[in-house]
C-alpha positions in Angstrom: -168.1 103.9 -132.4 -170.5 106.5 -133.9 -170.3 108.2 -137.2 -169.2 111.5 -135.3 -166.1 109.7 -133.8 -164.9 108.0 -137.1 -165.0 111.2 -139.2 -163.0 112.8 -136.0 -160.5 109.7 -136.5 -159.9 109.3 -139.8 -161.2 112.5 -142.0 -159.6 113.5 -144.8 -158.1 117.1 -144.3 -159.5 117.7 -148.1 -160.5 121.3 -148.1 -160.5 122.0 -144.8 -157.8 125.4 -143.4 -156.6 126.3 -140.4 -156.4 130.3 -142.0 -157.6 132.6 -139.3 -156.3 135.4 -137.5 -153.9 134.6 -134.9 -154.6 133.4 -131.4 -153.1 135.5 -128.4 -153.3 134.4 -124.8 -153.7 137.4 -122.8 -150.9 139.0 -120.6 -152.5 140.7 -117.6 -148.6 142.1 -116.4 -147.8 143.1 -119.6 -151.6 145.0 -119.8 -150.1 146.9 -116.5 -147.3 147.9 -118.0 -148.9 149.2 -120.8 -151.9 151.0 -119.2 -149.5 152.7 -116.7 -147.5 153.8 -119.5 -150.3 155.1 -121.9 -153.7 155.3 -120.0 -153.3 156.3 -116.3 -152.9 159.9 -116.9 -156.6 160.3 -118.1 -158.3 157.3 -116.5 -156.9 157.1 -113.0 -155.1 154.0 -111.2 -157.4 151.8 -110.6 -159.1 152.9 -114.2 -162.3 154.9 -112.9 -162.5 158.1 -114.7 -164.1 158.0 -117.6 -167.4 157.4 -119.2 -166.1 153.7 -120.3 -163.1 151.2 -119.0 -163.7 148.4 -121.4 -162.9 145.1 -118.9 -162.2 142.6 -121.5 -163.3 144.6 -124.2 -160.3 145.6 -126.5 -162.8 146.1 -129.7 -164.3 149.5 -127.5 -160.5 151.2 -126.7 -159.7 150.6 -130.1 -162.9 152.1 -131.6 -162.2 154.6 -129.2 -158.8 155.4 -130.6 -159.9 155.2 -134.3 -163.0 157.4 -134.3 -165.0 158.0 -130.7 -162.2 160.3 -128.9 -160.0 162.1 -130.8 -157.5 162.7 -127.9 -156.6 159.0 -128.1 -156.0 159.3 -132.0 -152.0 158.7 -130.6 -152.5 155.4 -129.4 -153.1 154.2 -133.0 -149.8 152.0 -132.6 -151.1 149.9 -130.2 -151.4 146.4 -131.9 -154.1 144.0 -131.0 -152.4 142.3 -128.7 -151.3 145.3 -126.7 -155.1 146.3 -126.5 -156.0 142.8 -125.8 -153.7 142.8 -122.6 -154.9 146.2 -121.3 -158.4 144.6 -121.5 -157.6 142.3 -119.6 -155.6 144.0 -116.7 -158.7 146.7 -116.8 -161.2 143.8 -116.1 -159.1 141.6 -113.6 -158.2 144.8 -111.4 -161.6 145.9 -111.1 -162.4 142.5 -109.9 -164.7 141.9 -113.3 -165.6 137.9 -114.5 -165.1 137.5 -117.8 -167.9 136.4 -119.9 -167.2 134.3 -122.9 -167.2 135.8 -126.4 -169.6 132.6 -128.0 -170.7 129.7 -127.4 -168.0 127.4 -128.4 -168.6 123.9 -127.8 -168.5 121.6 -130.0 -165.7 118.8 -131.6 -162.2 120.6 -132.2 -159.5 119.4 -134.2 -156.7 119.7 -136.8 -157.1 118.6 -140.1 -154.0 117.3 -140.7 -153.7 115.0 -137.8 -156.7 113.5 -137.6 -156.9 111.0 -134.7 -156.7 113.4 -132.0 -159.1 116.4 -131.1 -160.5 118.2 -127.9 -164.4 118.2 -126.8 -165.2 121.3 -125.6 -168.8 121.6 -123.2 -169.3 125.3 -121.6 -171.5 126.1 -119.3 -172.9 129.2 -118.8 -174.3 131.7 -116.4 -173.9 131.9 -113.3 -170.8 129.6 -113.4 -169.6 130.2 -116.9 -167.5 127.4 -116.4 -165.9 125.0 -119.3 -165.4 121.2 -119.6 -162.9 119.8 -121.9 -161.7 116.1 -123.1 -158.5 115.9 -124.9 -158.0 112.8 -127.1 -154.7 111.7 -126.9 -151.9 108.9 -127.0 -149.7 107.7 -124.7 -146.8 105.5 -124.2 -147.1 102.2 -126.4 -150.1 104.1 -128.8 -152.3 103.7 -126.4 -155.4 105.7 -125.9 -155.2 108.6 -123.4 -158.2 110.8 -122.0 -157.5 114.2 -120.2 -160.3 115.9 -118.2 -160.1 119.8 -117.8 -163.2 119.7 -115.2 -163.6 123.3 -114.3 -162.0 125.5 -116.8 -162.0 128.8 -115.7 -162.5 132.2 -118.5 -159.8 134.4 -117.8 -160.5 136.6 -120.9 -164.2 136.4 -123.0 -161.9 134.4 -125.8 -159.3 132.3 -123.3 -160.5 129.0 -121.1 -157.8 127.6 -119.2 -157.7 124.4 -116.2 -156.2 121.6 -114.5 -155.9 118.4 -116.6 -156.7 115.1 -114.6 -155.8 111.7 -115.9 -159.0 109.4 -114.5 -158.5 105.6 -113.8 -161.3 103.2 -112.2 -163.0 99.5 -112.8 -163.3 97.9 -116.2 -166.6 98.3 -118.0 -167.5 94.7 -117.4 -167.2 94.8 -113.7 -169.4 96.6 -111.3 -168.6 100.6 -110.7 -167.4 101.5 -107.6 -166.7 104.9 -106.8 -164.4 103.9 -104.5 -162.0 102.8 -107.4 -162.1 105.9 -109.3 -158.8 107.5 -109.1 -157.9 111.2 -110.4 -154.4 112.3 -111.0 -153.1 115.9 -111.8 -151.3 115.5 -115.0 -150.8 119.7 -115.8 -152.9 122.3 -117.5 -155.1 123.1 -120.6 -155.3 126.9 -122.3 -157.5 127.6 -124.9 -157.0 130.9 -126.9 -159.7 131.2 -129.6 -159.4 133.5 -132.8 -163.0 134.3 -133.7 -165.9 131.3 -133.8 -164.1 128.4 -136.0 -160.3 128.6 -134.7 -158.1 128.1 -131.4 -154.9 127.1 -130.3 -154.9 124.7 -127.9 -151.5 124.6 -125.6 -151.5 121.8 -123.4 -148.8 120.0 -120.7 -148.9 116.7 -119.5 -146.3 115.0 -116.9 -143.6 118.1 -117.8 -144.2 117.9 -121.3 -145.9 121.3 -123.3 -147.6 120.7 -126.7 -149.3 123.8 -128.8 -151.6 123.5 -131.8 -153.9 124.9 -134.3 -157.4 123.8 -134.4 -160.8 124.3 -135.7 -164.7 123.1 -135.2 -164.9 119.6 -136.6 -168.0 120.5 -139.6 -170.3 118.1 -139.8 
Protein backbone atom coordinates (compact mmCIF):
# COMPACT_ATOMS: atom_id res chain seq x y z
CA UNK A 1 0.00 0.00 0.00
CA UNK A 2 1.41 3.47 -1.12
CA UNK A 3 2.20 6.41 1.03
CA UNK A 4 -1.07 8.17 -0.46
CA UNK A 5 -3.32 5.32 0.91
CA UNK A 6 -1.82 5.09 4.50
CA UNK A 7 -2.04 8.90 5.13
CA UNK A 8 -5.89 8.31 3.78
CA UNK A 9 -6.05 5.44 6.49
CA UNK A 10 -4.61 6.53 9.35
CA UNK A 11 -3.96 10.51 9.34
CA UNK A 12 -4.17 12.38 12.19
CA UNK A 13 -7.13 14.98 11.95
CA UNK A 14 -4.47 17.54 13.61
CA UNK A 15 -5.29 20.83 12.15
CA UNK A 16 -7.26 19.87 9.51
CA UNK A 17 -11.50 21.63 9.50
CA UNK A 18 -14.32 20.75 7.87
CA UNK A 19 -15.41 24.94 8.21
CA UNK A 20 -17.00 25.92 4.86
CA UNK A 21 -20.06 27.24 3.75
CA UNK A 22 -22.80 24.81 3.67
CA UNK A 23 -23.55 22.30 0.94
CA UNK A 24 -27.13 22.48 -0.80
CA UNK A 25 -28.32 19.85 -3.24
CA UNK A 26 -30.36 21.56 -5.69
CA UNK A 27 -34.29 21.41 -5.88
CA UNK A 28 -35.41 21.79 -9.45
CA UNK A 29 -39.53 21.66 -8.16
CA UNK A 30 -38.90 23.81 -5.57
CA UNK A 31 -36.86 26.31 -8.33
CA UNK A 32 -40.42 26.08 -10.24
CA UNK A 33 -42.20 27.13 -7.52
CA UNK A 34 -40.20 29.91 -6.84
CA UNK A 35 -39.53 31.26 -10.41
CA UNK A 36 -43.38 31.10 -11.08
CA UNK A 37 -43.93 33.00 -8.02
CA UNK A 38 -41.28 35.77 -8.40
CA UNK A 39 -39.72 35.74 -12.02
CA UNK A 40 -42.39 34.75 -14.68
CA UNK A 41 -44.03 38.11 -14.83
CA UNK A 42 -40.84 39.75 -16.45
CA UNK A 43 -39.10 36.67 -18.01
CA UNK A 44 -41.76 34.69 -19.57
CA UNK A 45 -42.68 30.82 -18.96
CA UNK A 46 -40.28 29.06 -20.37
CA UNK A 47 -37.70 32.05 -19.16
CA UNK A 48 -36.87 33.77 -22.64
CA UNK A 49 -37.27 37.43 -22.27
CA UNK A 50 -34.59 39.01 -21.12
CA UNK A 51 -31.01 39.90 -22.00
CA UNK A 52 -29.79 36.97 -19.42
CA UNK A 53 -31.58 33.59 -17.83
CA UNK A 54 -28.67 32.43 -15.79
CA UNK A 55 -29.02 28.26 -16.30
CA UNK A 56 -27.14 27.10 -13.37
CA UNK A 57 -25.79 30.41 -12.63
CA UNK A 58 -27.23 31.66 -9.29
CA UNK A 59 -24.02 34.14 -8.69
CA UNK A 60 -25.56 36.28 -12.03
CA UNK A 61 -29.53 36.59 -10.61
CA UNK A 62 -28.06 37.55 -7.49
CA UNK A 63 -25.65 40.17 -8.83
CA UNK A 64 -28.54 41.12 -10.70
CA UNK A 65 -30.68 41.72 -7.70
CA UNK A 66 -27.90 43.55 -5.62
CA UNK A 67 -26.59 45.97 -8.19
CA UNK A 68 -27.26 45.30 -12.23
CA UNK A 69 -31.22 45.87 -12.27
CA UNK A 70 -32.66 47.81 -9.91
CA UNK A 71 -36.20 46.52 -10.53
CA UNK A 72 -35.15 43.28 -8.97
CA UNK A 73 -33.78 45.23 -5.79
CA UNK A 74 -37.15 43.28 -4.02
CA UNK A 75 -35.86 39.93 -4.49
CA UNK A 76 -33.06 40.66 -1.99
CA UNK A 77 -34.74 37.94 0.40
CA UNK A 78 -34.04 35.24 -1.71
CA UNK A 79 -31.38 33.11 0.23
CA UNK A 80 -28.81 31.14 -1.65
CA UNK A 81 -30.54 28.32 -1.74
CA UNK A 82 -33.65 29.77 -3.20
CA UNK A 83 -31.40 31.28 -6.04
CA UNK A 84 -29.61 28.10 -6.32
CA UNK A 85 -32.84 26.10 -7.16
CA UNK A 86 -34.21 28.70 -9.70
CA UNK A 87 -30.81 28.09 -11.40
CA UNK A 88 -31.32 25.09 -11.63
CA UNK A 89 -35.03 24.79 -12.94
CA UNK A 90 -33.85 27.78 -15.49
CA UNK A 91 -31.10 25.45 -16.93
CA UNK A 92 -33.00 22.00 -16.88
CA UNK A 93 -36.15 23.57 -18.62
CA UNK A 94 -34.30 25.07 -21.34
CA UNK A 95 -32.86 21.69 -21.89
CA UNK A 96 -29.07 23.24 -20.74
CA UNK A 97 -26.15 20.52 -19.52
CA UNK A 98 -24.59 21.63 -16.69
CA UNK A 99 -21.01 22.19 -16.76
CA UNK A 100 -19.01 21.61 -13.64
CA UNK A 101 -17.90 24.53 -11.46
CA UNK A 102 -13.91 23.04 -11.09
CA UNK A 103 -12.11 20.42 -11.52
CA UNK A 104 -12.55 18.40 -8.50
CA UNK A 105 -10.89 15.27 -8.44
CA UNK A 106 -8.77 14.32 -6.23
CA UNK A 107 -8.80 12.05 -2.64
CA UNK A 108 -11.79 13.13 -0.35
CA UNK A 109 -12.25 12.54 3.14
CA UNK A 110 -13.16 13.43 6.81
CA UNK A 111 -10.72 14.06 9.15
CA UNK A 112 -12.03 12.67 11.92
CA UNK A 113 -12.77 9.26 10.51
CA UNK A 114 -9.97 8.42 8.85
CA UNK A 115 -10.18 4.98 7.27
CA UNK A 116 -12.80 5.74 4.81
CA UNK A 117 -12.88 8.41 1.90
CA UNK A 118 -14.22 8.71 -1.71
CA UNK A 119 -11.89 9.01 -5.08
CA UNK A 120 -13.31 11.26 -7.25
CA UNK A 121 -12.00 11.13 -11.35
CA UNK A 122 -14.14 13.66 -13.73
CA UNK A 123 -14.00 13.76 -16.98
CA UNK A 124 -14.59 16.48 -19.00
CA UNK A 125 -15.97 17.75 -22.26
CA UNK A 126 -17.84 16.43 -24.28
CA UNK A 127 -19.06 13.91 -21.66
CA UNK A 128 -18.48 15.78 -18.54
CA UNK A 129 -19.04 12.68 -16.86
CA UNK A 130 -17.70 11.70 -13.12
CA UNK A 131 -16.20 8.48 -11.70
CA UNK A 132 -16.22 7.86 -8.08
CA UNK A 133 -14.84 4.98 -5.54
CA UNK A 134 -16.17 4.95 -2.12
CA UNK A 135 -14.09 3.19 0.59
CA UNK A 136 -16.13 1.52 2.84
CA UNK A 137 -16.86 -1.34 5.39
CA UNK A 138 -19.11 -3.99 5.41
CA UNK A 139 -20.60 -6.67 7.47
CA UNK A 140 -17.73 -8.43 9.73
CA UNK A 141 -15.11 -5.04 9.03
CA UNK A 142 -14.59 -6.06 5.98
CA UNK A 143 -13.43 -3.98 3.13
CA UNK A 144 -16.12 -2.72 0.72
CA UNK A 145 -15.64 -0.81 -2.78
CA UNK A 146 -18.60 1.09 -4.46
CA UNK A 147 -18.30 2.20 -8.09
CA UNK A 148 -20.40 5.33 -9.17
CA UNK A 149 -19.44 4.67 -13.07
CA UNK A 150 -21.20 7.46 -14.81
CA UNK A 151 -22.03 10.14 -12.51
CA UNK A 152 -24.01 12.50 -14.12
CA UNK A 153 -23.79 16.85 -13.27
CA UNK A 154 -27.13 17.86 -12.51
CA UNK A 155 -26.03 21.37 -11.28
CA UNK A 156 -22.11 22.91 -12.06
CA UNK A 157 -21.50 22.04 -8.10
CA UNK A 158 -23.78 18.55 -7.70
CA UNK A 159 -22.52 14.93 -9.25
CA UNK A 160 -24.83 12.27 -8.53
CA UNK A 161 -25.06 8.11 -9.94
CA UNK A 162 -25.78 4.58 -9.47
CA UNK A 163 -23.47 2.77 -7.00
CA UNK A 164 -22.41 -0.90 -8.16
CA UNK A 165 -20.92 -3.32 -5.81
CA UNK A 166 -18.23 -5.40 -8.43
CA UNK A 167 -17.25 -9.03 -7.62
CA UNK A 168 -14.94 -11.36 -10.02
CA UNK A 169 -11.73 -13.92 -9.78
CA UNK A 170 -9.05 -13.62 -7.14
CA UNK A 171 -5.98 -11.84 -8.07
CA UNK A 172 -3.95 -14.96 -8.25
CA UNK A 173 -6.11 -16.74 -10.71
CA UNK A 174 -6.56 -15.86 -14.33
CA UNK A 175 -9.16 -12.80 -15.21
CA UNK A 176 -12.14 -13.72 -16.90
CA UNK A 177 -14.51 -11.30 -17.86
CA UNK A 178 -16.92 -13.66 -17.77
CA UNK A 179 -16.71 -13.76 -13.81
CA UNK A 180 -17.11 -10.18 -13.32
CA UNK A 181 -20.30 -9.56 -11.69
CA UNK A 182 -21.93 -5.94 -11.10
CA UNK A 183 -24.74 -5.40 -8.69
CA UNK A 184 -26.86 -2.17 -8.08
CA UNK A 185 -26.39 -1.38 -4.48
CA UNK A 186 -28.16 2.47 -4.57
CA UNK A 187 -26.90 5.96 -5.36
CA UNK A 188 -24.15 8.48 -4.73
CA UNK A 189 -24.77 12.64 -4.57
CA UNK A 190 -22.12 14.85 -4.22
CA UNK A 191 -22.95 18.51 -3.30
CA UNK A 192 -19.73 20.64 -3.18
CA UNK A 193 -19.32 23.98 -1.13
CA UNK A 194 -16.62 25.84 -3.04
CA UNK A 195 -13.06 23.85 -4.11
CA UNK A 196 -11.99 22.05 -0.75
CA UNK A 197 -15.52 20.83 0.78
CA UNK A 198 -18.64 18.48 -0.04
CA UNK A 199 -21.14 16.43 1.42
CA UNK A 200 -21.21 13.19 0.24
CA UNK A 201 -24.91 11.43 0.84
CA UNK A 202 -24.74 7.94 -0.10
CA UNK A 203 -27.32 4.58 0.16
CA UNK A 204 -26.36 1.24 -0.01
CA UNK A 205 -28.87 -1.90 0.24
CA UNK A 206 -31.80 0.62 1.85
CA UNK A 207 -29.48 2.19 4.02
CA UNK A 208 -28.67 6.36 3.63
CA UNK A 209 -25.44 7.75 5.09
CA UNK A 210 -24.51 11.73 4.82
CA UNK A 211 -21.12 13.37 5.57
CA UNK A 212 -18.80 16.15 5.54
CA UNK A 213 -15.68 15.98 3.54
CA UNK A 214 -12.69 17.75 2.21
CA UNK A 215 -9.61 17.23 -0.38
CA UNK A 216 -7.19 14.89 1.39
CA UNK A 217 -3.77 17.64 1.32
CA UNK A 218 -0.87 16.10 0.49
Amino acid sequence: MGAKANRWLGACAAGIGLAAAPAFAQDAARGELLYREHCQRCHGYPPLRGPETAPYNPEMIRSAIESRVARMSFLAFLTDADLADIATFVGRLLGIEPIPARNYTDLWWTPAEPGWGLSLVQHGAPRHIAFGVLFLYGEGKRPLWLVMSEGRWVAPANVEGDLYRVSGPHAAQPFLPSLVGLRPVGRLAIAFSGADAATVTYTVDGVRVEKRVVRQPF
